[in-house]
TORKOLBA-517888 format. One line per 3 residues: number of its first residue (from 1); their letters; for each residue z, y, x of C-alpha. Coordinates in steps of 0.1 Angstrom, whole numbers. Each point is the difference from the previous one (the first is absolute). Layout:
N
NUM	a	Z,Y,X  ...
# end
This chain:
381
1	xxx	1169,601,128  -35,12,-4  -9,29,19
4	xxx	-21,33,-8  -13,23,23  -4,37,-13
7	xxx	-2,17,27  -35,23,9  -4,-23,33
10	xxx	-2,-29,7  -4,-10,-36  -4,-34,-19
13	xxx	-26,-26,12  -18,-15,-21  0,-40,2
16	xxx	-39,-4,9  4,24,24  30,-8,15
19	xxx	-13,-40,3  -35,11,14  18,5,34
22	xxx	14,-33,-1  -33,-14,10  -13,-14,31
25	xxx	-2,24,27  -41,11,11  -7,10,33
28	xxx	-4,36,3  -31,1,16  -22,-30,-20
31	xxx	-25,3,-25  19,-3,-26  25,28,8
34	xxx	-30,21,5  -11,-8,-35  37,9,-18
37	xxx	1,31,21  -36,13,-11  10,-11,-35
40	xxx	32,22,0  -17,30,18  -22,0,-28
43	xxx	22,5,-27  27,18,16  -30,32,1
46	xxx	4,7,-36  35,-2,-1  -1,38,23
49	xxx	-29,7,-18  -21,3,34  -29,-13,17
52	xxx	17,-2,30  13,-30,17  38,-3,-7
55	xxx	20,-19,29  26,-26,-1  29,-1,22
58	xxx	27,-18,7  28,25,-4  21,20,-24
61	xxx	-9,30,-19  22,21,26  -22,-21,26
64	xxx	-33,15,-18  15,38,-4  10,-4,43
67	xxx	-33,-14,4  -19,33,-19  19,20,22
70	xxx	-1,-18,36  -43,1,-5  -4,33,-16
73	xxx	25,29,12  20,4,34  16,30,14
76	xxx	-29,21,0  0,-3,-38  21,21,-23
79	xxx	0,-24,-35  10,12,-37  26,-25,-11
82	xxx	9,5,-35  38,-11,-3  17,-3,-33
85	xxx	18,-36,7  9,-28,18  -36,-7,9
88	xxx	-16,34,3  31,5,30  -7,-32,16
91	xxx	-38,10,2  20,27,22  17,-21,20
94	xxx	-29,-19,12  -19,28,6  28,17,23
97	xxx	3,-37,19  -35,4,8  2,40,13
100	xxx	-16,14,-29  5,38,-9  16,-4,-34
103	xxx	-3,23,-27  16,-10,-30  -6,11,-36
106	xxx	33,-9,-16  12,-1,-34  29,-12,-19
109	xxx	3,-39,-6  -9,-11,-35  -26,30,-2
112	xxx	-38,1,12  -18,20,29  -15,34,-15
115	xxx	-37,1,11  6,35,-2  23,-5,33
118	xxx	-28,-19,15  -22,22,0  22,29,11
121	xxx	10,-26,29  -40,-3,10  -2,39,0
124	xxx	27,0,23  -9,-22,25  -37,-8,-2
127	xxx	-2,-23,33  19,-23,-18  -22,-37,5
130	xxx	23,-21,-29  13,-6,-29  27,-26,-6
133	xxx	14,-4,-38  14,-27,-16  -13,-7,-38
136	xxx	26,-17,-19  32,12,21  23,-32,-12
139	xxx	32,12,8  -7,26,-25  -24,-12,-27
142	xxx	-19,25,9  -42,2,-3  -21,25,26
145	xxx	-24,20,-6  -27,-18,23  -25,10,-15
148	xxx	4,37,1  7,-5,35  -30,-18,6
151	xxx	-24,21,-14  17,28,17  -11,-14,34
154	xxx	-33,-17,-9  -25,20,24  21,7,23
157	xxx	12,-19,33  34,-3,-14  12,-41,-3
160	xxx	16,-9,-31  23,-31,5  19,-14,-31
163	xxx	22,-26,-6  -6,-17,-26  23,-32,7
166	xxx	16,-3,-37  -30,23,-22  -31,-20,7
169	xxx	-11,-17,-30  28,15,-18  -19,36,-3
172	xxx	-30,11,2  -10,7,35  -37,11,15
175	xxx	-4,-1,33  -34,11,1  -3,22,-25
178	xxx	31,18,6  -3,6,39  27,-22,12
181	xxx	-7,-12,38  21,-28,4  23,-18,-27
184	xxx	26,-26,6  14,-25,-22  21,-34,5
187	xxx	3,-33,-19  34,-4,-14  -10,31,-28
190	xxx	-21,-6,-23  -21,-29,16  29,-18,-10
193	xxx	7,-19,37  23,-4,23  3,28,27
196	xxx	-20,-4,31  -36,16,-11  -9,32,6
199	xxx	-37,18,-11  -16,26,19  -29,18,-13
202	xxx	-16,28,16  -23,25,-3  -34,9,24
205	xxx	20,33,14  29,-18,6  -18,-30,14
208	xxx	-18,28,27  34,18,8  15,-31,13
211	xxx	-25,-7,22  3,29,17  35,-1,5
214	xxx	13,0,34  34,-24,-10  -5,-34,7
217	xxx	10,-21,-29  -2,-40,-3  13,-19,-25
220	xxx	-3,31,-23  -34,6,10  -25,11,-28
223	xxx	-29,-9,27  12,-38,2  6,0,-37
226	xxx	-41,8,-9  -11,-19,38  13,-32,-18
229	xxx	-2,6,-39  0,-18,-19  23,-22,20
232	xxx	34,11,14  -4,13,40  29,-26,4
235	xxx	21,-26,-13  3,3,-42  27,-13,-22
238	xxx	-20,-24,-13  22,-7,-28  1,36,-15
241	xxx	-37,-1,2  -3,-29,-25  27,18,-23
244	xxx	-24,28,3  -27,-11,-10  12,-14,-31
247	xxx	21,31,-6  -35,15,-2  -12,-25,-25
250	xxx	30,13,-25  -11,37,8  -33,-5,-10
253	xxx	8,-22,-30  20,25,-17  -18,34,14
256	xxx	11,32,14  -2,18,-31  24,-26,-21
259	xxx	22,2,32  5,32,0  6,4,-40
262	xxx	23,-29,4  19,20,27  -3,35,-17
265	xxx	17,-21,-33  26,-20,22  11,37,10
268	xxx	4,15,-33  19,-24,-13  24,-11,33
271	xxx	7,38,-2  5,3,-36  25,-29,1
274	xxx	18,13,28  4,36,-15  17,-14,-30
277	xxx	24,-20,23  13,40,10  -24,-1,31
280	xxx	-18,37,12  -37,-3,16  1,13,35
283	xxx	-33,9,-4  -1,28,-26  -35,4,-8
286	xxx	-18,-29,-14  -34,5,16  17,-6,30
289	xxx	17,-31,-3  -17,-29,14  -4,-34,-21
292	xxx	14,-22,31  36,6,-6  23,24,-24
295	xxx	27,15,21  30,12,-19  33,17,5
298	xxx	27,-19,-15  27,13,-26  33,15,7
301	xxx	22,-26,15  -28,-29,7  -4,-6,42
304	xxx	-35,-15,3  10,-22,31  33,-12,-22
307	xxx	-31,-7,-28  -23,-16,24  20,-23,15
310	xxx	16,-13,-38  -35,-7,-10  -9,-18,27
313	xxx	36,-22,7  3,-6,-39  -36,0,-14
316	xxx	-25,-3,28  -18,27,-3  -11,24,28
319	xxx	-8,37,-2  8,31,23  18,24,6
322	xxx	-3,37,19  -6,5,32  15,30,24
325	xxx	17,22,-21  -10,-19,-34  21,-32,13
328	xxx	23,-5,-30  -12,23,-25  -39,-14,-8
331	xxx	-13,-29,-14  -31,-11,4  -19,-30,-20
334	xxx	-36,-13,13  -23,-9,-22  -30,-8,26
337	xxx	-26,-26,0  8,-32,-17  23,17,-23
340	xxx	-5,-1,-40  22,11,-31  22,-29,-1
343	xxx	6,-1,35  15,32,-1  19,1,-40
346	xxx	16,-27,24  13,27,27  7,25,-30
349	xxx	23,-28,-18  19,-8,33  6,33,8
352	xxx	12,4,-33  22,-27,0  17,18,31
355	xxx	2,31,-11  20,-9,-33  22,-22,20
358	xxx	13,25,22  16,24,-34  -25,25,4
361	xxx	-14,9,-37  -30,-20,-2  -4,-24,-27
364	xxx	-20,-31,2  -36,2,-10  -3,38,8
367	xxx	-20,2,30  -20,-34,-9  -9,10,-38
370	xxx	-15,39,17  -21,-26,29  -10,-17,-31
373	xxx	-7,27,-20  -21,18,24  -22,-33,6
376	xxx	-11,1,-36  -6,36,2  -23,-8,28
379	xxx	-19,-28,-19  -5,20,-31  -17,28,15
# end
């Protein structure tokens, strides 16, 4: 059976990509791994829209966010943590493991932080020395205000640190010109790889802040990162690195701004699809919704692990569920990085197909002919 992956991470390799880290293994420390990493520091730059260096490292995204937090704040800090999902909280956790005086700005999952509640936050405890927000929260499908938040500490010796694991590329994200300090992102999103990468770019201030700190730090060190860069301070997967750099070659062919339309379009129409299937959004307000996944609650009747698990046993397709207290209730359907329209009319027909099956009251072609519909809308305009 062929398999598809619609999930909002890991997500579908290409072939050229996949098979670039089938070659021969380089040393990490010759010439020539010296030229592929001076090539790929090069062009990941653009990508955060910064002039700063932007690290690779041999870890997860949750390895990146732990790594933000172990060279930046300690128990002398107290840290904004915005907290409207799975992500936002674990920010949380990672910044209590490491002593950190938490204060979190929480908001219900499936809506967006108010900037309003930022600020009031800032008034209320200036000594704060952080910031940490997720941007696309993905156990919601919901999109941050990051650049409000930013701005709103541009100035100031406030450090903004924000995830952006699943929205870089997908959005629109500057770095520089929004005031962001240090943004994270990982390869299996919309670099279209395997996991194992992570991306680390940060700012001058943040840079300075922790070189003062007093916490020692090793493997996570930002100091060994930019001692060694453009090489790795130790031992790279090799492998990934080739994938990489050929990821990058597909990035660049197409172009942020035709990603990002392609992504914005994918969105409308997965969602479209899916409401006519008897689906609700979980994020209410469009402008909020992110263009990585479309979360949904399911009808009356329909358990979303029941759904998952048909689709993959009988049609081999993967999505997700909820997580926490959405286990069994939301769907949710990734449409990151290598995805296109007839990946995903693929997901819409299988779900479909399952839905009709099970004597609920969808007919076949409902869900698919909306998806459809909503995809010539989108070329037509």
């Amino acid at each position: 059976m062929k398999t598809r992956l619609a999930t909002p991470g890991p997500t579908e390799v290409p072939d050229e990509i996949r098979l670039a880290g089938a070659r021969p293994i380089i040393h990490h420390r010759s010439p020539s791994m010296e030229l592929l990493m001076e090539r790929i520091a090069r062009r990941l730059r653009p990508l955060f829209r910064t002039e700063r260096d932007v690290f690779v490292s041999l870890t997860s995204g949750t390895g990146a966010m732990e790594a933000a937090v172990a060279n930046l704040f300690g128990p002398e800090d107290h840290v904004l943590i915005v907290t409207n999902g799975y992500f936002g909280e674990r920010f949380e956790q990672i910044a209590q493991a490491y002593g950190v005086k938490s204060l979190p700005i929480r908001s219900d999952w499936g809506t967006s932080v108010d900037i309003d509640a930022v600020r009031d936050a800032y008034a209320a405890h200036p000594d704060i020395t952080g910031v940490l927000v997720v941007h696309s929260e993905t156990s919601t499908g919901a999109l941050n205000d990051v650049e409000a938040i930013g701005r709103l500490f541009a100035g100031t010796d406030v450090v903004v640190v924000v995830d952006a694991i699943s929205s870089l590329i997908t959005h629109r994200l500057e770095m520089d010109e929004w005031g962001l300090d240090v943004v994270l992102a990982a390869s299996h999103k919309a670099f279209m790889m395997p996991p194992g990468l992570a991306f680390i770019a940060i700012s001058e201030k943040a840079q300075k802040k922790s070189m003062r700190s007093p916490r020692p730090a090793y493997y996570w060190s930002f100091e060994r990162l930019k001692k060694f860069h453009p090489l790795p301070p130790s031992s790279p997967a090799v492998s990934l690195l080739f994938s990489l750099d050929v990821a990058l070659d597909h990035i660049e062919g197409e172009g942020l701004p035709r990603i990002q339309q392609r992504a914005a379009d994918l969105a409308e129409a997965t969602l479209a699809g899916l409401l006519a299937l008897g689906f609700r959004p979980l994020v209410i307000h469009p402008h909020y919704r992110n263009n990585v996944v479309t979360s949904v609650l399911a009808p009356e009747g329909v358990d979303t692990n029941d759904l998952q698990s048909t689709l993959e046993d009988e049609w081999g397709v993967t999505v997700t569920g909820g997580q926490a207290h959405l286990k069994g209730s939301l769907l949710r359907v990734g449409h990151v990085g290598a995805a296109d329209f007839l990946d995903v009319v693929s997901i819409m027909a299988a779900i479909e197909l399952v839905l009709a099956s099970d004597a609920t009251s969808v007919s076949l072609g409902t869900g698919v002919a909306a998806y459809l519909k909503a995809v010539r809308q989108r070329e037509t305009r």
